[in-house]
Structures are given as C-alpha cells and as structure tokens.
C-alpha positions as CSV (number, residue, x, y, z in Angstrom):
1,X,93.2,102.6,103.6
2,X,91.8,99.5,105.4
3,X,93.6,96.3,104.6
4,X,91.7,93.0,104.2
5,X,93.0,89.6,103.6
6,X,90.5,88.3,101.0
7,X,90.5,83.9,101.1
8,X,88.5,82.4,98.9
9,X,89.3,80.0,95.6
10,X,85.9,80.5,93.8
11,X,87.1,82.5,90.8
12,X,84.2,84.6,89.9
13,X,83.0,85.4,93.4
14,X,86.5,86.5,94.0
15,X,86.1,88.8,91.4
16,X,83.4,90.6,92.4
17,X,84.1,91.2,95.8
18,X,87.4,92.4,94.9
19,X,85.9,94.8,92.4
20,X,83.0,95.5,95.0
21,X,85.0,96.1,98.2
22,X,87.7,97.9,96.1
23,X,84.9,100.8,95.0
24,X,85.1,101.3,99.1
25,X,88.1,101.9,99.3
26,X,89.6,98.8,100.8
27,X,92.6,97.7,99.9
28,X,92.1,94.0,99.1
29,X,95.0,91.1,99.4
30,X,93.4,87.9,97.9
31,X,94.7,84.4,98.2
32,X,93.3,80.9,97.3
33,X,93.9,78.4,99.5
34,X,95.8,78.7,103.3
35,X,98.7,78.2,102.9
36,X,98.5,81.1,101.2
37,X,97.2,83.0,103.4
38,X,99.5,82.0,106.4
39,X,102.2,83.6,104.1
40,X,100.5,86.8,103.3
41,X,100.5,87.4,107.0
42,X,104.0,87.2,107.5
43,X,104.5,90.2,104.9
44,X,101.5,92.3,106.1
45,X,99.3,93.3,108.9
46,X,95.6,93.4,108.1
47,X,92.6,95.3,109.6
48,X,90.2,92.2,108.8
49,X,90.6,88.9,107.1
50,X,87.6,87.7,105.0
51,X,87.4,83.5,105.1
52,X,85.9,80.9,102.9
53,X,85.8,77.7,104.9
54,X,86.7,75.0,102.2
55,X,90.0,76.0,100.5
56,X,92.7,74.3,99.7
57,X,95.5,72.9,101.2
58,X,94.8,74.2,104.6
59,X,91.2,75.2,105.6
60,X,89.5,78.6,107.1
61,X,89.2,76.9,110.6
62,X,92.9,76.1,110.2
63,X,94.2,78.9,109.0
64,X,92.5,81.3,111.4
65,X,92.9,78.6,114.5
66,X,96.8,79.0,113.8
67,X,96.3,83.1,113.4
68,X,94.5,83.0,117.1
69,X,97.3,80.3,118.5
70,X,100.0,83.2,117.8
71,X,98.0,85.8,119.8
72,X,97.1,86.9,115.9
73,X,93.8,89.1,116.8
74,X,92.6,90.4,113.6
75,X,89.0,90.4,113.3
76,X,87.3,88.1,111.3
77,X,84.6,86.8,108.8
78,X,84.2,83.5,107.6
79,X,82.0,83.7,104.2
80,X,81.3,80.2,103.9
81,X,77.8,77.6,102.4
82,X,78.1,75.5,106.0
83,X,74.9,76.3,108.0
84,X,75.1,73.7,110.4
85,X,75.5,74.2,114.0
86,X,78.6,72.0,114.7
87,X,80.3,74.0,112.2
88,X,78.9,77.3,113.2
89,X,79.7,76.2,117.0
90,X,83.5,75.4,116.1
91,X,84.4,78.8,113.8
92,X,83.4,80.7,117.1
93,X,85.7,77.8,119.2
94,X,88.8,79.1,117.2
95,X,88.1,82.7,117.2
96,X,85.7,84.0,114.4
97,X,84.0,87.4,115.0
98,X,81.3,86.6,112.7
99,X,79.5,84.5,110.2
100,X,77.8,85.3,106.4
101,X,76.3,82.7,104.9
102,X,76.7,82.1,101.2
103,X,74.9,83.3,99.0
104,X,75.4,86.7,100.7
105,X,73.8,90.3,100.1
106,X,76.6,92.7,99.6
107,X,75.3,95.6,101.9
108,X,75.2,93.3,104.4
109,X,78.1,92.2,104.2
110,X,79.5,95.8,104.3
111,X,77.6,96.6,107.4
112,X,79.3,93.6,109.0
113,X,82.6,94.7,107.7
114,X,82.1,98.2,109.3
115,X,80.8,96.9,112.6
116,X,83.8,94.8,113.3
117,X,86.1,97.2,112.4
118,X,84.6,99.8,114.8
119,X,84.5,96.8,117.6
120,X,88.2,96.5,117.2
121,X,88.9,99.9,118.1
122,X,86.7,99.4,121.1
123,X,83.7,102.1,119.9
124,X,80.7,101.8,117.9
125,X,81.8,105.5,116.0
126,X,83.1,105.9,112.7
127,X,85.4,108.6,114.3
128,X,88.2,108.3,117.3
129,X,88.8,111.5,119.0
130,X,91.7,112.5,121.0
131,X,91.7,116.4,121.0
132,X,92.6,118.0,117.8
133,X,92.9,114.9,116.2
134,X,90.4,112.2,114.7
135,X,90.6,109.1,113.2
136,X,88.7,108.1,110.6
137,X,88.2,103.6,111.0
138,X,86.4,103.4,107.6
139,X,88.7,105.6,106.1
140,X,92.2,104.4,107.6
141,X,92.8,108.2,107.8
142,X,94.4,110.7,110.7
143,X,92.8,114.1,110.9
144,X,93.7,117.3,112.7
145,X,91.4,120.4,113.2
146,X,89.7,118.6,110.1
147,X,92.8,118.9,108.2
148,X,94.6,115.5,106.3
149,X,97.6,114.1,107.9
150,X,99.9,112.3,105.7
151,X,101.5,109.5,107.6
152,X,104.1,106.6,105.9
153,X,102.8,103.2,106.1
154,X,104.8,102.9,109.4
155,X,103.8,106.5,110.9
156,X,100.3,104.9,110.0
157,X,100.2,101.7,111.6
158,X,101.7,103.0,114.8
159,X,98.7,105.5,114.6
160,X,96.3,103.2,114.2
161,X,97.8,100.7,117.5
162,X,97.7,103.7,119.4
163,X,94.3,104.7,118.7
164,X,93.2,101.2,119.2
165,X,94.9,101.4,122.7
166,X,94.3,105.2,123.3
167,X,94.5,106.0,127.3
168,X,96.1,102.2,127.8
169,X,100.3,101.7,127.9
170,X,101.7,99.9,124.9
171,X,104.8,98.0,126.3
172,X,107.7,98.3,123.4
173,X,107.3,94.4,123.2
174,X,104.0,94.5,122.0
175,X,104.6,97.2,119.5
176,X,107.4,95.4,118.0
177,X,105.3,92.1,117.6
178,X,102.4,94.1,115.8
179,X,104.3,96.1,113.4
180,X,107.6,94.0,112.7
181,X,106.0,91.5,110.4
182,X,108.7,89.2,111.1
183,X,111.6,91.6,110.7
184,X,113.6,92.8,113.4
185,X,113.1,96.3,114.7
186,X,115.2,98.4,117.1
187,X,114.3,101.0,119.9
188,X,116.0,103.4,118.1
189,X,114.1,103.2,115.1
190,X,110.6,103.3,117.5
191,X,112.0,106.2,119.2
192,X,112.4,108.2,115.7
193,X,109.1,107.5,114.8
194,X,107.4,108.4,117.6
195,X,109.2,111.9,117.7
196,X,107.9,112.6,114.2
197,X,104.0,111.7,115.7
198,X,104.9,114.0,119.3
199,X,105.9,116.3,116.1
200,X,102.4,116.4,114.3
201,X,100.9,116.9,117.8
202,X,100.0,113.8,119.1
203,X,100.3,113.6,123.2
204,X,102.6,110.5,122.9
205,X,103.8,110.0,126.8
206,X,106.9,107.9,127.5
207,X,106.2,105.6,130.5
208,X,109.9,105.0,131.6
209,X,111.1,101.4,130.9
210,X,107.8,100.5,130.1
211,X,106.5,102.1,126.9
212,X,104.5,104.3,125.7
213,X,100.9,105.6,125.8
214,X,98.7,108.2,123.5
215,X,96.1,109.8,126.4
C-alpha cells in the first residue's frame, strides 16, 4: 500500500482527502503543523508527502527544505492558496515536484499523485518488470507469473528500493539510510533478508564489498 504523509491543519479538508485518498487505497499518515511532520518521518518512510504551505509551527517550505537538506528525496506536492510567482518560484528552490492550487479538483489531484509516483521509479508505467516478476507502483504490490507475493513491511520496502534502483548497485550504506528510520541496522540482518527475496526468485547479485544489485 502506498504511504503518504498527509500536512495540512484545515480540519474539514483533512477529512475528505483522508476519506478520498483512503477509497484508493493509500495509506494516509496526517499531521497538522511541521513539527509534526519532521517527527512522522523519523518513524516512517513515505512514498509521497502531500504539503499545505501555511501550517503551524514550522511551514511546508520549511519542513520539506529540511527533508531535501538530509538527502530526504520523497516526492512531493504542496496543496497550498499561494498563486504567486515568488512563492511558486521558491517551493521548486527547495525541492517540490509539483504544485495544486487550492481549491483543487480531486481527479486531478489523483492524476498528479500517480504521475509522481511512476517518476520516482524512473518510468511512466504503472508496472515494473524484471522477468517473472512485476511491480505494481499504484498498488505497492510484488507479483510473480501474476501470482501475489506476500512480503513483511521490511521484505517490502527493500523491494520497492530495489525496483526503484533495478539494474544500478545499492551500496549497503545507502540501504541502511533508507530503511533504518533512525534505528540501527546490521549486515547480518540485510543479509537474512535478502536471502528470503533470492528465495522468492528475485536475481539479487552480491557486488563484493560493495552491495548489492537486482538486474
């Protein structure tokens, strides 16, 4: 299920597009102000983070200008009533992907939530394929021979990098700082999981000292 980090402090519009973006399927995390938000990151990763601009305590050009300065490259939406073009030119300065302005049609913002989510697996397909395999971006979901996989919420998110990455070589650094959030992980532990993916099929290669690459 696709994760997104829902910011916005207007109680009824956070309603709806919880309720809205929830009959989708998404899985919806939804704070008030940034502060907030800086903290939901630490416990979570999130496939796209959904911004109001005026919130409290610490704004959406804040909070997502602190996301990009810790190499934090979720894709993102600010949802916001500004229209004018210092403010449009400075959301793209500190990393936005893209803009909806309030009051907003909800089919488009859906098609702007699926775009960006296919962008940040480098295709414009709903589908990843890697031999038997496919992965469904809307869905969150790993297929093989058109047959479910279940994954853990690890198993998954290791999927889903290595997708993201497919043909390219994941050095173990980087793996630990996109799945840790926060808390320490060993080798050990990244070896075991990897062994249960080579398990379901997956052509997992070790690159020796280096890492690891799905190709």
């Amino acid at each position: 299920m696709i994760k997104i980090l829902l910011l916005e402090d207007d109680k009824i519009l956070s309603e709806t597009l919880i309720e809205l973006l929830e009959s989708e399927d998404f899985s919806i995390t939804h704070v008030e102000d940034g502060e907030m938000a800086i903290d939901a990151t630490f416990v979570s990763d999130f496939d796209l983070l959904l911004l109001d601009v005026n919130v409290p305590l610490l704004n959406g050009f804040e909070f997502l200008k602190s996301l990009r300065d810790s190499g934090n490259s979720t894709p993102a939406i600010f949802l916001t009533a500004l229209s004018d073009v210092a403010s449009l030119s400075y959301g793209f300065e500190v990393g936005v992907d893209d803009y909806i302005k309030k009051p907003f049609d909800f089919d488009e913002l859906l098609i702007r939530i699926n775009a960006l989510l296919r962008k940040s697996y480098n295709t414009y397909n709903e589908n990843i394929i890697m031999g038997d395999f496919t992965f469904n971006i809307q869905k969150n979901e790993l297929y093989k021979d058109g047959e479910f996989i279940k994954l853990s919420p690890y198993e998954l998110e290791l999927t889903k990098l290595f997708f993201k990455n497919k043909n390219n070589t994941l050095i173990k650094e980087f793996i630990f700082d996109e799945l840790s959030h926060g808390n320490e992980m060993s080798e050990g532990s990244l070896r075991v999981h990897i062994a249960k993916l080579r398990k379901i099929g997956l052509s997992i290669t070790t690159i020796k000292g280096i890492g690891y690459r799905l190709a």
